[in-house]
N, CA and C atoms of all chains as a GROMACS GRO file, in nm:
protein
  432
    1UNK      N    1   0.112   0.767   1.585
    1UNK     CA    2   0.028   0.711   1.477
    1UNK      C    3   0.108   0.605   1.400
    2UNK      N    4   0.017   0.476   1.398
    2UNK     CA    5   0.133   0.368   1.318
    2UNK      C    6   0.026   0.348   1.202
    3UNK      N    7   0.108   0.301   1.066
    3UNK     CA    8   0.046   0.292   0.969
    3UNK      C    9   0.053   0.130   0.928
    4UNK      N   10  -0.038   0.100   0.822
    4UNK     CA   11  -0.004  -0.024   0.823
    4UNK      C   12  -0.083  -0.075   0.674
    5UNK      N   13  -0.006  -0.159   0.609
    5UNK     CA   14  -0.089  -0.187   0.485
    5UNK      C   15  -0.137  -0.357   0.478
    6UNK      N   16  -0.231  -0.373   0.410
    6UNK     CA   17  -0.259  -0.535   0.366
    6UNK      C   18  -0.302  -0.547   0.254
    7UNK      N   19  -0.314  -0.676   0.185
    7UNK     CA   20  -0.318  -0.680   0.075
    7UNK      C   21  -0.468  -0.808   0.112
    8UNK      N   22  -0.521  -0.775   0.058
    8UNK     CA   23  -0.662  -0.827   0.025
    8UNK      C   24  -0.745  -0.866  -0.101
    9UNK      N   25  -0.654  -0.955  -0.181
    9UNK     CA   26  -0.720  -0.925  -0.319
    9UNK      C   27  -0.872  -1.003  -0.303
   10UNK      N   28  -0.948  -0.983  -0.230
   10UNK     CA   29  -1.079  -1.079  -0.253
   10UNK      C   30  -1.197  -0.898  -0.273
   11UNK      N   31  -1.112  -0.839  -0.256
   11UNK     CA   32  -1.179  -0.680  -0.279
   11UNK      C   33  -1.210  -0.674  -0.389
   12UNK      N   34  -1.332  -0.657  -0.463
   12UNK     CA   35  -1.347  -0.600  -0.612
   12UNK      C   36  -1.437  -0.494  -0.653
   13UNK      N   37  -1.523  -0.459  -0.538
   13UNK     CA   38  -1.628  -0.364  -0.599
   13UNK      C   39  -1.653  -0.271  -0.452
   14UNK      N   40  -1.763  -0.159  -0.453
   14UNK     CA   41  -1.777  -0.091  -0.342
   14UNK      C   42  -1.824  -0.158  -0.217
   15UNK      N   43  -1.915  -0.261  -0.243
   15UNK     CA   44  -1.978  -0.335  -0.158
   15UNK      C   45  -1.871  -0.408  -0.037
   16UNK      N   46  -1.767  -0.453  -0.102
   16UNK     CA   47  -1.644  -0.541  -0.075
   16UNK      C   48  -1.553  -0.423   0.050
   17UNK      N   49  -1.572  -0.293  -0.050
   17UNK     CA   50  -1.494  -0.221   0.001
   17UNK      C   51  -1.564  -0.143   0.186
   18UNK      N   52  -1.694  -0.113   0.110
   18UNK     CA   53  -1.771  -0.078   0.282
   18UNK      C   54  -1.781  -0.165   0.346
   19UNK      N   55  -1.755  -0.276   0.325
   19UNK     CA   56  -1.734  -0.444   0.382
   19UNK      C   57  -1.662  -0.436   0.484
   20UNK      N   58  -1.518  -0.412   0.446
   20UNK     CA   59  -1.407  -0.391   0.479
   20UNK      C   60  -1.379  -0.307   0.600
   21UNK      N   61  -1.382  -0.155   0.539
   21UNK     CA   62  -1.352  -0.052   0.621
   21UNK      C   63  -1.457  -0.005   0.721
   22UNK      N   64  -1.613  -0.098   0.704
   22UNK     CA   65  -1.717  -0.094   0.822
   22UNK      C   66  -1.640  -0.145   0.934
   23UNK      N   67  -1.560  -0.294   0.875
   23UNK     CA   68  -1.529  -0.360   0.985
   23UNK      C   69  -1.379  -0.325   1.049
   24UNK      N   70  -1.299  -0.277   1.012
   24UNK     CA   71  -1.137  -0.225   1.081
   24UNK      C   72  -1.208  -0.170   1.102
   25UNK      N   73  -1.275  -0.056   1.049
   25UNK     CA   74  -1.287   0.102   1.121
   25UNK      C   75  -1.341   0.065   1.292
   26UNK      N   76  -1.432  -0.055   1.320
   26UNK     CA   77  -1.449  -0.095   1.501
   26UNK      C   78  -1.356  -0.146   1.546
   27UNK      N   79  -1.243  -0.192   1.484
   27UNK     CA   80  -1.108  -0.220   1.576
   27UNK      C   81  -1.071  -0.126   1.661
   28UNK      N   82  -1.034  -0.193   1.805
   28UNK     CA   83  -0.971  -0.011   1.852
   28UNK      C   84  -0.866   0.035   1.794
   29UNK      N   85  -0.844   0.152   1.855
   29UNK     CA   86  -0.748   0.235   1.788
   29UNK      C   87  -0.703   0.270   1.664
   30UNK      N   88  -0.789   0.223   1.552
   30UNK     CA   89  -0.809   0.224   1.443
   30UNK      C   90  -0.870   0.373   1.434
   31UNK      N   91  -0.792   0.494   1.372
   31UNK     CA   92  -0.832   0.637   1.311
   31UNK      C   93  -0.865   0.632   1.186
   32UNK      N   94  -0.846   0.566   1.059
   32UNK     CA   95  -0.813   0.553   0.941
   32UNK      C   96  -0.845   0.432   0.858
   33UNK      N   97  -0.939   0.417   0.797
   33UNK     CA   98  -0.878   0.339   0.703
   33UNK      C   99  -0.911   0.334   0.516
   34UNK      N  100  -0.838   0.283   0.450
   34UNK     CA  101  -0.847   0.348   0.295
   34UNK      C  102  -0.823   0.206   0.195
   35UNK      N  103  -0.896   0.206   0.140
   35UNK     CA  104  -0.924   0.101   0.050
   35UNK      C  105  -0.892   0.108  -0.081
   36UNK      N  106  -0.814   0.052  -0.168
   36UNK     CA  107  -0.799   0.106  -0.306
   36UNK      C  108  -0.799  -0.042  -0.330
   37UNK      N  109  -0.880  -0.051  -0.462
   37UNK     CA  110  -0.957  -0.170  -0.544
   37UNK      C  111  -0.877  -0.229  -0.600
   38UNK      N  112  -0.807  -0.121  -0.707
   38UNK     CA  113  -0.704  -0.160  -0.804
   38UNK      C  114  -0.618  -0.262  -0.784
   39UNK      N  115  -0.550  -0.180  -0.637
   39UNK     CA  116  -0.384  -0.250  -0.621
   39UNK      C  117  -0.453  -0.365  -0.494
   40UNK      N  118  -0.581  -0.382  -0.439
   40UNK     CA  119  -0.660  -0.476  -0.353
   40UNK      C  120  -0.574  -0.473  -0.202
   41UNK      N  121  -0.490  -0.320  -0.158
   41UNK     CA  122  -0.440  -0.283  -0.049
   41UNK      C  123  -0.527  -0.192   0.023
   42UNK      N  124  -0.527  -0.225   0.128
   42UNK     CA  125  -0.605  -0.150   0.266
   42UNK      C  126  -0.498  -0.117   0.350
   43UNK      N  127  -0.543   0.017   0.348
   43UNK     CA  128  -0.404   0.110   0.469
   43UNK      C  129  -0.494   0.162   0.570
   44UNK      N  130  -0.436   0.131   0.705
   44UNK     CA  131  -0.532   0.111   0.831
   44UNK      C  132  -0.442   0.232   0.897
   45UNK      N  133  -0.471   0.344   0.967
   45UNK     CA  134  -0.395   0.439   1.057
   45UNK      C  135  -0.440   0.464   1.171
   46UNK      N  136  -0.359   0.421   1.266
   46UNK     CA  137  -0.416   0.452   1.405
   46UNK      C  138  -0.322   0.402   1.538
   47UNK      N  139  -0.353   0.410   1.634
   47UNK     CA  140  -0.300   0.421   1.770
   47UNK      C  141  -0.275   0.260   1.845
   48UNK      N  142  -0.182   0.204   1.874
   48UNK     CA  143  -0.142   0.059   1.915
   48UNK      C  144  -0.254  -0.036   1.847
   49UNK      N  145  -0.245  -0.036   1.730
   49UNK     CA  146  -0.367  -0.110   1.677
   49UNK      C  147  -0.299  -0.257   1.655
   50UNK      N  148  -0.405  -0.389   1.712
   50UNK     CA  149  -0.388  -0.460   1.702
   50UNK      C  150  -0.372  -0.570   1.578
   51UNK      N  151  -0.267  -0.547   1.514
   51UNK     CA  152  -0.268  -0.607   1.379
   51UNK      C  153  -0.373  -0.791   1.369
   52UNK      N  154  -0.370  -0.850   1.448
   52UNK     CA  155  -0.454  -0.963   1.446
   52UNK      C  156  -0.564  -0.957   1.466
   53UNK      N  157  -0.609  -0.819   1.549
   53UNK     CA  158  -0.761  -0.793   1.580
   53UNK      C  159  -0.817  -0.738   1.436
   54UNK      N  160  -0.714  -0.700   1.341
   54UNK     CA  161  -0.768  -0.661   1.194
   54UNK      C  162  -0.768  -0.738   1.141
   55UNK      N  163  -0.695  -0.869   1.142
   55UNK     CA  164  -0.737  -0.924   1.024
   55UNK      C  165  -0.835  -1.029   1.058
   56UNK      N  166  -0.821  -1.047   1.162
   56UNK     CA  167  -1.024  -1.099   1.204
   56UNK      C  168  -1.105  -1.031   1.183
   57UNK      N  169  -1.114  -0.908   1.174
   57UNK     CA  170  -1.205  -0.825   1.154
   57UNK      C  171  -1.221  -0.824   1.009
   58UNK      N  172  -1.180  -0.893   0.914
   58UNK     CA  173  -1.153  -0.875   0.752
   58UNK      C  174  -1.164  -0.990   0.761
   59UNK      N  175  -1.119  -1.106   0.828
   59UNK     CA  176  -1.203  -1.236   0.814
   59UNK      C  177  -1.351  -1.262   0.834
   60UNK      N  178  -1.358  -1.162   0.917
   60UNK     CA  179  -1.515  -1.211   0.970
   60UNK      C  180  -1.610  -1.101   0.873
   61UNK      N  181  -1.570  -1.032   0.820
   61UNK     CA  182  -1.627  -0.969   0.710
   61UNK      C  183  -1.623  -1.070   0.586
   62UNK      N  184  -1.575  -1.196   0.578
   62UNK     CA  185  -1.569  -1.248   0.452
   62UNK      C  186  -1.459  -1.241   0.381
   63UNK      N  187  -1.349  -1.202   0.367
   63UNK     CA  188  -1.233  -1.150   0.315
   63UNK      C  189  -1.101  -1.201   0.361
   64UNK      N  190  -0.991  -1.198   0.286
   64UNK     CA  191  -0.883  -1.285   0.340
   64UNK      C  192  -0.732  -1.201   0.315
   65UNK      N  193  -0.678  -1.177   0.417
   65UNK     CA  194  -0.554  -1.132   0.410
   65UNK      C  195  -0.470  -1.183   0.391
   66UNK      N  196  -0.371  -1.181   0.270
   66UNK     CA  197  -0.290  -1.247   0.205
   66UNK      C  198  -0.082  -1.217   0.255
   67UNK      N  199  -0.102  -1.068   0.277
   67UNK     CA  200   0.005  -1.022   0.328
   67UNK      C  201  -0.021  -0.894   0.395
   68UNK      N  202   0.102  -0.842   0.489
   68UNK     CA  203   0.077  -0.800   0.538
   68UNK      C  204   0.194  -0.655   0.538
   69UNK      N  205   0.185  -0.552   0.558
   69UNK     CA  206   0.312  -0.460   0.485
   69UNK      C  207   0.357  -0.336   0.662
   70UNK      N  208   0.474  -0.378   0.642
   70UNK     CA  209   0.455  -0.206   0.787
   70UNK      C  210   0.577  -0.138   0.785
   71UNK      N  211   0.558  -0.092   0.794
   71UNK     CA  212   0.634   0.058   0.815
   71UNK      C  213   0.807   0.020   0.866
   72UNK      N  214   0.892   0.048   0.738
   72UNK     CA  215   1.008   0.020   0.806
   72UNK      C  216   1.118   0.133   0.817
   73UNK      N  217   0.987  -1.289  -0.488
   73UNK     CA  218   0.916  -1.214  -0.602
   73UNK      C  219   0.916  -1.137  -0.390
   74UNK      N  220   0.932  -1.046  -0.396
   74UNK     CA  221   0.939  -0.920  -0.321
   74UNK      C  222   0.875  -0.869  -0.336
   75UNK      N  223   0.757  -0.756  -0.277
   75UNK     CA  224   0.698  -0.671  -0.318
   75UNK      C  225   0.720  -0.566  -0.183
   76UNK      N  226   0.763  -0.426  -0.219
   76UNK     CA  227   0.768  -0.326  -0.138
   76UNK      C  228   0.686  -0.212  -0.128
   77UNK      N  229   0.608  -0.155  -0.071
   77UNK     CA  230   0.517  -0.037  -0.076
   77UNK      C  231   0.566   0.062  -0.036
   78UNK      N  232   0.550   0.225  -0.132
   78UNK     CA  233   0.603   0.317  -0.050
   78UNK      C  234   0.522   0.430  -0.124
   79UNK      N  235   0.513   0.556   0.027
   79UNK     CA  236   0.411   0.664   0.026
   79UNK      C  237   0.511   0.786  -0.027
   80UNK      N  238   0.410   0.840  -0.153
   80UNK     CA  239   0.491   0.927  -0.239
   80UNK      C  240   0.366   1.037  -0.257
   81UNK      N  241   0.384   1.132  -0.143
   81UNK     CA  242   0.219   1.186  -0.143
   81UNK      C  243   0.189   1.316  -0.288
   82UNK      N  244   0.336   1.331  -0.288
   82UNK     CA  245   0.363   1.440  -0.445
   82UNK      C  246   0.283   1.432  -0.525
   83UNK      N  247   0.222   1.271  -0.588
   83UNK     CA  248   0.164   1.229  -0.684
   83UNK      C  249   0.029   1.250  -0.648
   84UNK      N  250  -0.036   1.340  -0.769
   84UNK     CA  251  -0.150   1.366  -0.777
   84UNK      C  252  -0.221   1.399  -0.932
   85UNK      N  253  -0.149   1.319  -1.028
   85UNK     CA  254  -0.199   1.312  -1.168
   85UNK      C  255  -0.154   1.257  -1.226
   86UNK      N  256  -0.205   1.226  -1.362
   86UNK     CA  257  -0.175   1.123  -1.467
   86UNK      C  258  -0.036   1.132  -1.484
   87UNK      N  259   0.025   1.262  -1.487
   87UNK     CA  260   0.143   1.304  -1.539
   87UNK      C  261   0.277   1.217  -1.394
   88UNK      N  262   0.231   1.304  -1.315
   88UNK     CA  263   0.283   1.192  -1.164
   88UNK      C  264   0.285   1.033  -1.173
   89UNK      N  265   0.186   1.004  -1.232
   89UNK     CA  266   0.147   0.815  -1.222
   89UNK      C  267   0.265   0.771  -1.298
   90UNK      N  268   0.291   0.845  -1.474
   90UNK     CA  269   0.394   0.815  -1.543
   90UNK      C  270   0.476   0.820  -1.556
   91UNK      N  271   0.551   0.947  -1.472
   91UNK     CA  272   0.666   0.994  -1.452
   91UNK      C  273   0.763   0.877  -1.307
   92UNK      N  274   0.681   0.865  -1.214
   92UNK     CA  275   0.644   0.762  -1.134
   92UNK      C  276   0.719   0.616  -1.191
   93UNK      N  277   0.602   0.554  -1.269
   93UNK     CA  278   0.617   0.458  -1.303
   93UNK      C  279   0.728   0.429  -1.349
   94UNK      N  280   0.779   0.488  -1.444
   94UNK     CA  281   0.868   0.526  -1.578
   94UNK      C  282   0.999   0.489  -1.476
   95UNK      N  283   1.015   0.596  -1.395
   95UNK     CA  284   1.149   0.605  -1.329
   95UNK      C  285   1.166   0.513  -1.256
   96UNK      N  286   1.060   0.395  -1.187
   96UNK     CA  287   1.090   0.306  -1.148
   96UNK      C  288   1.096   0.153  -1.181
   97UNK      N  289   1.006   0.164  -1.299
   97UNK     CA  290   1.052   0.027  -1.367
   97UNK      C  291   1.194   0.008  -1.447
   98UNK      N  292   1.249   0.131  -1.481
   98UNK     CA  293   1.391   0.073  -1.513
   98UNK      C  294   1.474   0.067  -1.371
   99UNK      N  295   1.452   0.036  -1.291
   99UNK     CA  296   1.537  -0.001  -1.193
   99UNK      C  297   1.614  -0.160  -1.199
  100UNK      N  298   1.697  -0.144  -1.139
  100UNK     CA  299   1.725  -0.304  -1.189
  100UNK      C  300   1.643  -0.386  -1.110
  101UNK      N  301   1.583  -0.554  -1.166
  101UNK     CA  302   1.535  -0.621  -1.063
  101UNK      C  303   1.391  -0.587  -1.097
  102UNK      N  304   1.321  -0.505  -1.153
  102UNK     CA  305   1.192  -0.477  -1.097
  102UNK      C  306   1.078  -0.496  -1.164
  103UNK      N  307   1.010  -0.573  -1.177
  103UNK     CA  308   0.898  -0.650  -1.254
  103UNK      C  309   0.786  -0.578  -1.255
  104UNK      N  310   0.721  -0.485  -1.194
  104UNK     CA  311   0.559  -0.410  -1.187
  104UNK      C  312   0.574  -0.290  -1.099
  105UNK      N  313   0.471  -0.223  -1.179
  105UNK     CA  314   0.514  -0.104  -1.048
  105UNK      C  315   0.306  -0.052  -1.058
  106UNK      N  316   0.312  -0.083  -0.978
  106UNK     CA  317   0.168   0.035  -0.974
  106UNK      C  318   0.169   0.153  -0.900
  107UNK      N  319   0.075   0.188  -0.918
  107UNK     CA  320   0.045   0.341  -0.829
  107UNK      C  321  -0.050   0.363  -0.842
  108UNK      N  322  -0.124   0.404  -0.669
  108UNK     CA  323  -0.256   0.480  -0.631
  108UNK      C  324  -0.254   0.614  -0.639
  109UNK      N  325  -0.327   0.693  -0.721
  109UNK     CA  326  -0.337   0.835  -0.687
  109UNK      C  327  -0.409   0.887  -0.602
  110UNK      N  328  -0.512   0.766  -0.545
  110UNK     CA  329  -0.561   0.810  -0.395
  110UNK      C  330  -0.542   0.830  -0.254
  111UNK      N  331  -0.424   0.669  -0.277
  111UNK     CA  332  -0.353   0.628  -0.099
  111UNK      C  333  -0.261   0.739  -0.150
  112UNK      N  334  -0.172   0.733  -0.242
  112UNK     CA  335  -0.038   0.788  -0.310
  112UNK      C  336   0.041   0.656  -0.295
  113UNK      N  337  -0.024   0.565  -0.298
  113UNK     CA  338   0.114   0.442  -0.269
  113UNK      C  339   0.155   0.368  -0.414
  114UNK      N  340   0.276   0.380  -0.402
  114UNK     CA  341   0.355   0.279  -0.522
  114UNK      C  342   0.386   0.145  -0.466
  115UNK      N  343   0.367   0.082  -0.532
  115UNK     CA  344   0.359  -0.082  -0.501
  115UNK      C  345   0.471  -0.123  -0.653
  116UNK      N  346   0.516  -0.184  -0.575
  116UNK     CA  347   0.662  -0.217  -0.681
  116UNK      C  348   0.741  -0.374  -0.626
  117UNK      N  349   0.705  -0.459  -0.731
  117UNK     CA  350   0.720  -0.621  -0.742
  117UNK      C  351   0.838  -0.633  -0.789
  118UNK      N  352   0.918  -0.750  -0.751
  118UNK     CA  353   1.055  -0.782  -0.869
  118UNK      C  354   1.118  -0.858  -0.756
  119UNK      N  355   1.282  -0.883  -0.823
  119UNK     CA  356   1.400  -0.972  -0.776
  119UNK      C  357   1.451  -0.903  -0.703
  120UNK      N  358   1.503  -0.945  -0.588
  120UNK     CA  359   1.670  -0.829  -0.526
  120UNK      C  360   1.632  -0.686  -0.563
  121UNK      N  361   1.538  -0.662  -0.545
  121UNK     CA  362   1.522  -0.530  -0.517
  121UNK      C  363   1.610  -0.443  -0.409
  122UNK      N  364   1.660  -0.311  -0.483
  122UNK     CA  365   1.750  -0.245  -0.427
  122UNK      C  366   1.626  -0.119  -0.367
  123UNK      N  367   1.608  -0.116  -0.273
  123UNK     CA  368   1.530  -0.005  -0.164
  123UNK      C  369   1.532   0.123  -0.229
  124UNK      N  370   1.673   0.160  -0.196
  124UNK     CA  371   1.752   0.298  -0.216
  124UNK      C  372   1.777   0.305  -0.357
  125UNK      N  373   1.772   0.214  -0.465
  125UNK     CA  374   1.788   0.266  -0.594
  125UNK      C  375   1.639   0.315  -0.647
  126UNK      N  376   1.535   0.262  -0.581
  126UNK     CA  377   1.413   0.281  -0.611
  126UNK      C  378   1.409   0.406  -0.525
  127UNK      N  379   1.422   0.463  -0.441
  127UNK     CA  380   1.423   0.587  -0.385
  127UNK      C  381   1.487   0.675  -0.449
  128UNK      N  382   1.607   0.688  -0.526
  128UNK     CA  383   1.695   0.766  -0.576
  128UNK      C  384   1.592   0.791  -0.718
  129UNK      N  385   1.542   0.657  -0.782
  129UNK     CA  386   1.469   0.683  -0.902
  129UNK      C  387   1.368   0.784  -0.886
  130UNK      N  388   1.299   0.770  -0.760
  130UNK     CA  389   1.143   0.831  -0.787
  130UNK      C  390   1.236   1.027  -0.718
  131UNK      N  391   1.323   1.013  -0.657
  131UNK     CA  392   1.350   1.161  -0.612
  131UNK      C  393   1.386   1.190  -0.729
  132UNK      N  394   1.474   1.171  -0.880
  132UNK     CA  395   1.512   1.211  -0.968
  132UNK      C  396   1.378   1.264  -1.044
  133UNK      N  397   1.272   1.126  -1.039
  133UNK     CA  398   1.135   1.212  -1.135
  133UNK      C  399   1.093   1.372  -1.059
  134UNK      N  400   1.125   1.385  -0.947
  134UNK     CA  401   1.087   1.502  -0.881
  134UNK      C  402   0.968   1.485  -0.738
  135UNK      N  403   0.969   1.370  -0.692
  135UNK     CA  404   0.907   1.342  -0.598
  135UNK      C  405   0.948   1.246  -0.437
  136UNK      N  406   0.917   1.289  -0.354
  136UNK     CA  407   0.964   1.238  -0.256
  136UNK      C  408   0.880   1.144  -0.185
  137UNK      N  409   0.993   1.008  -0.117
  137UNK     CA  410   0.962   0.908  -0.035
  137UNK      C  411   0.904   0.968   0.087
  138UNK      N  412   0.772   0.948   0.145
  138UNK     CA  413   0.836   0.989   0.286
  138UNK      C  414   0.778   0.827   0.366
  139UNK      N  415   0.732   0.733   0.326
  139UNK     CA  416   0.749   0.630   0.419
  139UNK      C  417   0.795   0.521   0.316
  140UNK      N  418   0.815   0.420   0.372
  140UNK     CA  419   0.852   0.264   0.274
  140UNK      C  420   0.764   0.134   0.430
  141UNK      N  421   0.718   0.069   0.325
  141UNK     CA  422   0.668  -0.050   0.404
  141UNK      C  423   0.713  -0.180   0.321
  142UNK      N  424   0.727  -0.229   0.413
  142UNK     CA  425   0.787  -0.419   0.383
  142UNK      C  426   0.722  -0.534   0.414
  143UNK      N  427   0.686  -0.628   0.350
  143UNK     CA  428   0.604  -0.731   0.403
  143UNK      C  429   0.670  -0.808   0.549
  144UNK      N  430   0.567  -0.836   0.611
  144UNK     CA  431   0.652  -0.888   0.768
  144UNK      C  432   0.562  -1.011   0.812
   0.00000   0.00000   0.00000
């Protein structure tokens, strides 16, 4: 299981947020994912997940990944 | 301006958020600290951030690191 965080501040409300985690959650190998508004980080958990196939998937939802955080 | 994320799953109340916080903004170097009580993630901004002094801080409040993520 690899974990992985991003920072997304274009997140502000629930709408933004089922936005979001509708769209990673169809990435493959994607088990997980968790949205918190506040700090505008999305933590994605799952199996050889393609970090570029997520953040197209958060582009094409409308949304823009600013950075990107992993596990050291 | 650095920003490091790390999973501190201990925290699960107001009292955690402050105790948390507290112990890690006097670290040297360190400009913001937030914290999710949902992911459990502390998000902590600043200069020359020292990793391990921020680890030593939050084990002293009484809570443990168990991952750290880095922007990449």
């Amino acid at each position: 299981m690899t974990t992985l965080i991003l920072e997304v501040p274009g997140m502000s409300c629930g709408h933004c947020e089922s936005a979001v985690k509708g769209a990673v959650g169809n990435v493959a190998g994607v088990r997980d994912v968790g949205v918190d508004l506040t700090s505008k980080l999305v933590t994605v958990a799952g199996e050889n997940i393609d970090v570029n196939a997520i953040k197209v998937a958060i582009d094409g939802a409308g949304y823009e990944v600013v950075a990107q955080y992993e596990r050291s």
